[in-house]
N, C-alpha and C positions, 0 to 999 in steps of 0.2 A: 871547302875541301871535305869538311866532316858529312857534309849533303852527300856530295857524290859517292864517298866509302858505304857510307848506308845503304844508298839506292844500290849500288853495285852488289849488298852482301842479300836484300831483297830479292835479287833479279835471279842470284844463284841458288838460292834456296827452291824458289819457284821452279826452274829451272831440274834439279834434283831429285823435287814431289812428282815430277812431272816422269823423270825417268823410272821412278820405282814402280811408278803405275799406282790404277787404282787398288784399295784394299781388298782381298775377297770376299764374297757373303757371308753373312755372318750363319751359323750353322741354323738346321731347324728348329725347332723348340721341340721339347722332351714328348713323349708320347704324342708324336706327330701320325695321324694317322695315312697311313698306304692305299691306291686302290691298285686292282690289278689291272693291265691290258682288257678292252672288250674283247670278246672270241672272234676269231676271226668270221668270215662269211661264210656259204659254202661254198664258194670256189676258192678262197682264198690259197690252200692248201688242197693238193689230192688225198691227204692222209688224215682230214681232221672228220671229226665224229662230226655228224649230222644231229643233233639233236632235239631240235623243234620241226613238226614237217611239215608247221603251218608255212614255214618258209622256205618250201620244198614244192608242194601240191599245187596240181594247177587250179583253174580256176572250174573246170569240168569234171575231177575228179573231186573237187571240194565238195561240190553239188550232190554228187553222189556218195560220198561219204556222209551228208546231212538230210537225206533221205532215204536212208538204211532201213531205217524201221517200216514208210511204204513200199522197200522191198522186199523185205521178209512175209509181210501181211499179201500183196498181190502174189507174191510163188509158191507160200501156201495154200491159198484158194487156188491156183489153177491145180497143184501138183495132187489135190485131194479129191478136186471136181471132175479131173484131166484123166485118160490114160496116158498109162508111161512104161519105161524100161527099169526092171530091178526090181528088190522087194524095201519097199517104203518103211513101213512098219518093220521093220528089224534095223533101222539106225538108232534109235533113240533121242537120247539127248542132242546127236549131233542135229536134227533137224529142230530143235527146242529154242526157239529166242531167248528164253530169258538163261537157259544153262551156260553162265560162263564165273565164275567163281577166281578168288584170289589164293597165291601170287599166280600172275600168268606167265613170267619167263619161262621159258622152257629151255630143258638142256642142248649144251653144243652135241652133234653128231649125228647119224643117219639115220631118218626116221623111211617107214612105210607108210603112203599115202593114198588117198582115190578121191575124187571127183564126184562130186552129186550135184546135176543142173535142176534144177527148181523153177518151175513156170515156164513160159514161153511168149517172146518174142513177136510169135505168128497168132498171137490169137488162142480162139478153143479150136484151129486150126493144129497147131501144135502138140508135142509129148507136155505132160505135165510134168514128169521129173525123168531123169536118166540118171543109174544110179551107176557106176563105171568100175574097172577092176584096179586092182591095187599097182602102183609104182615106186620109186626109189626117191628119196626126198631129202634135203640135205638142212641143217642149220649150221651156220660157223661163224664162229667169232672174226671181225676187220676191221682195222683200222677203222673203220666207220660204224661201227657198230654191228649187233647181230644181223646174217643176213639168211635169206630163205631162198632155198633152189629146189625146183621138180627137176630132178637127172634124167627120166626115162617118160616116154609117149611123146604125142603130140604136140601138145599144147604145155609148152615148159616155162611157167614163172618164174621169175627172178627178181630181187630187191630186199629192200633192208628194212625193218622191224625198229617204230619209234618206239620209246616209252611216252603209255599217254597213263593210263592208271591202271591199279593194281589189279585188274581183270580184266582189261584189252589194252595190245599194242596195234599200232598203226602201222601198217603193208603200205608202201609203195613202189612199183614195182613194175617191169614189162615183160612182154610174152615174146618167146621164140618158137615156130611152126617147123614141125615137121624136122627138114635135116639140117634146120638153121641154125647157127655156131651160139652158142649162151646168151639171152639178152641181157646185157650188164647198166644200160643208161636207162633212168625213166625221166620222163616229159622229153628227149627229141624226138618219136613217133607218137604224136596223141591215138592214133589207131591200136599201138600193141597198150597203151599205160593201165596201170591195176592199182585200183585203192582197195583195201580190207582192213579189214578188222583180226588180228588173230586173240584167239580166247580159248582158257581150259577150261573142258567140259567132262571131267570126270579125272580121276587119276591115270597120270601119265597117259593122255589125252587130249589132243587140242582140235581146234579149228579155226581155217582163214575162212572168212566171211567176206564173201564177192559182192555187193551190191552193184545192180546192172552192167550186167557183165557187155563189153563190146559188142557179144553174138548170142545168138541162141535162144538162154534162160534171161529170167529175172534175179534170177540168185545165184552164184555160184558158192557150195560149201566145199572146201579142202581139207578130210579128216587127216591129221598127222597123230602116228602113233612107235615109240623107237622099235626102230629095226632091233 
């Protein structure tokens, strides 16, 4: 009889632990350390900052962003060898490879810009440089970061300004023709897409640096200066 009371006060007990559940985790240890979520992607979010544009650029504007330098060197020898439109010698630093100096962000708001094509395309068939008149030019702070707009002419870039170091930022960006509505996307049309470089060359002074541009030049330089 003593057996069975036992077994029975066993069975209940078991029975009890079993309804309490198990116990909680025991807490973390003291100076446990945190990491944060990784960033999301760039499509993860419409609103999130782009910040590397190695994971952005395609693989043909890569190209042409890592030989920059033999296009600075071929659209000076044509633009010097070449006839052209404009007067050459009165740019200065903006036709200078090496002028681009630190910090290079430049302020949000309206700047005045122009166009200078450099080399050609066509050969010694071609202009050697075109040097073009001034337009309206925009930088603004987005959700995604600094971005760059030509507002007036032709041929109207658009896109947004990495940080890469403290004397160029990274352009990439697409083109809108004529009375085409603002190009906002880059890499769905590989035909309009624009890699550069932008860099100050002088006080309150900058320039986007085209290397082989889609048409035309070998070089495109975009002086921006504030409205």
């Amino acid at each position: 009889m003593r057996l069975v009371v036992l077994a029975g006060l066993a069975a209940s007990l078991v029975l009890s632990a079993c309804a309490a559940g198990a116990p909680p985790p025991p807490p973390p240890p003291p100076n446990q350390p945190t990491y944060p979520a990784p960033p999301p992607g760039p499509g993860a979010a419409s609103g999130a900052a782009l910040m590397d544009w190695r994971g952005v650029i395609t693989a043909t504007d890569r190209d042409r962003y890592q030989r920059r330098d033999a296009a600075w060197s071929l659209a000076l020898q044509q633009a010097h060898r070449q006839t052209g439109s404009g007067d050459l010698d009165s740019l200065g630093d903006l036709t200078d490879p090496r002028a681009a100096f630190a910090p290079v962000v430049p302020p949000v708001g309206d700047y005045r810009c122009r166009t200078v094509k450099l080399g050609s395309q066509g050969g010694e068939d071609g202009l050697g440089y075109v040097v073009y008149g001034w337009f309206a030019c925009r930088i603004e702070q987005t959700p995604r970061g600094l971005k760059f707009s030509k507002l007036t002419g032709s041929q109207r870039p658009s896109g947004l300004l990495f940080p890469e170091t403290d004397r160029h930022m990274v352009f990439l960006g697409s083109v809108a023709l004529a009375a085409e509505p603002p190009a906002n996307t880059y890499g769905r049309r590989p035909d309009r897409d624009i890699v550069a470089t932008l860099e100050r060359i002088g006080d309150r002074r900058w320039r986007l640096v085209i290397p082989w541009p889609q048409n035309e030049s070998n070089l495109d330089l975009i002086e921006l200066v504030p409205a």
